[in-house]
C-alpha positions in Angstrom: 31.5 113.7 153.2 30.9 116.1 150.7 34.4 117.5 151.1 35.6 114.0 150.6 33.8 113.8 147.5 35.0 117.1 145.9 38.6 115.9 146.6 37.8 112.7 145.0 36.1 114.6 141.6 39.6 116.8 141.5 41.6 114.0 141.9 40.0 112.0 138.8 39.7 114.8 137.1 43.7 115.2 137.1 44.8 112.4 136.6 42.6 112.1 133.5 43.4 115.3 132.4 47.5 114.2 132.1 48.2 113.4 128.6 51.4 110.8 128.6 54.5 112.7 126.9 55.3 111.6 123.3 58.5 109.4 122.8 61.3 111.5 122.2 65.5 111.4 122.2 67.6 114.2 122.6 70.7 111.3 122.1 72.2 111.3 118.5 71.9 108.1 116.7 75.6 106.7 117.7 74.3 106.9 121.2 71.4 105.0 120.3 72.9 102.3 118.8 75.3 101.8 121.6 72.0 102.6 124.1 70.4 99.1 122.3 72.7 96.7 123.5 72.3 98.1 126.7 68.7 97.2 126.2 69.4 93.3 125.1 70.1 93.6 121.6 73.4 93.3 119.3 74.6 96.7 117.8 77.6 97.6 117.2 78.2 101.2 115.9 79.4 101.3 112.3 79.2 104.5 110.4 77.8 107.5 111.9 76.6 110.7 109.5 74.8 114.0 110.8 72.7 115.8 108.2 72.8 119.6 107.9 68.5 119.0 108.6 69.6 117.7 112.2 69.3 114.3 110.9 71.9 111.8 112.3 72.1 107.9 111.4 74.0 105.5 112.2 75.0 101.9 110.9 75.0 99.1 113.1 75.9 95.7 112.7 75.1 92.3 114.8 76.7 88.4 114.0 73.2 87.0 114.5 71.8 89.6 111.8 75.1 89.1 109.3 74.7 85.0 109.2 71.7 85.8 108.0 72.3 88.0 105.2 74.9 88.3 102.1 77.8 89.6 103.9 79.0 93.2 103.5 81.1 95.9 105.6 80.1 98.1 108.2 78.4 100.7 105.4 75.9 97.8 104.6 72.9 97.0 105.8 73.0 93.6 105.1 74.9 93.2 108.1 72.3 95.1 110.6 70.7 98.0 110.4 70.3 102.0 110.7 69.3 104.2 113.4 68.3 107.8 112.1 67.3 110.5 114.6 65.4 113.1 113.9 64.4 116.6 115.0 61.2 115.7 115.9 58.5 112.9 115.3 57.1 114.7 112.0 60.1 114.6 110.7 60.7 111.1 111.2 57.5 110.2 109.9 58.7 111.5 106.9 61.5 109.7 106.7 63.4 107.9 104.0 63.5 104.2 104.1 66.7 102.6 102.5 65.5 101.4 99.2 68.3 99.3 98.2 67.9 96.8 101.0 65.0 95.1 102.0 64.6 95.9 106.2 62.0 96.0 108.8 61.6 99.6 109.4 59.8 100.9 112.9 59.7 104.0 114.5 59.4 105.0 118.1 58.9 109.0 118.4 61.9 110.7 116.4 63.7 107.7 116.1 63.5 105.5 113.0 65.5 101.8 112.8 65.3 99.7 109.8 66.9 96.1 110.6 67.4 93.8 107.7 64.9 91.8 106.7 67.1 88.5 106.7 66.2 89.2 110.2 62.8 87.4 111.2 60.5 89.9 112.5 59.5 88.0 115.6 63.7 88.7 116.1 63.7 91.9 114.7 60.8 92.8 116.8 63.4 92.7 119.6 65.5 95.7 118.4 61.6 97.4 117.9 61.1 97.3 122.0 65.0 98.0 123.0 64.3 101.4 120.7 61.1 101.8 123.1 63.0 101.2 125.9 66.0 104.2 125.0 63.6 106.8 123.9 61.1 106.1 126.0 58.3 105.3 124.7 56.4 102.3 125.0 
């Protein structure tokens, strides 16, 4: 019995002890985008840029996002969203969010995506748990 119950104390005791790991991607921001709709969201990749910090963002845009917005190309927002990646999740936190275009913004780890805010959030909220779901965080 008293075996038992040292094997029951270690057994607590380690799965107590296990932190969960932080969310983190090691995919670039393209891949993310095309990793959302994958996870039951519209993206479509539109312009991709890597930063000399080991930044990279991506442009995405979705029809049910673009009806709701004042048209534009695949550069603008208006039409989506961005993906940026970071190094890690300080880095992200510190982040710049696009001031010329009002968007949702919500990051998961090192990832950041800001979907426009002609978006409602209960929708955009959607693109929130698809980023969960690729980096892995939850």
């Amino acid at each position: 019995m008293r075996i038992l119950g040292l094997g029951l104390a270690a057994l607590v005791l380690t799965a107590c002890g296990s932190a969960p790991t932080p969310a983190h991607t090691d995919l670039d921001a393209a891949e993310v985008v095309r990793e959302l709709s994958a996870h039951g969201v519209e993206a479509n990749v539109g312009t991709v840029y890597q930063e000399s910090e080991g930044v990279s963002g991506a442009s995405f845009q979705a029809d049910a996002i673009a009806i709701n917005g004042p048209g534009g190309g695949p550069n603008d927002l208006t039409t989506g969203g961005l993906v940026q990646v970071f190094p890690d999740e300080a880095a992200a936190a510190r982040g710049d969010v696009p001031s010329d275009v009002p968007v949702h913004t919500y990051r998961v780890g090192n990832a950041v995506i800001h979907v426009y805010k002609g978006l409602p959030e209960k929708d955009a909220l959607r693109y929130r748990a698809a980023l969960e779901e690729v980096v892995g965080g939850a």
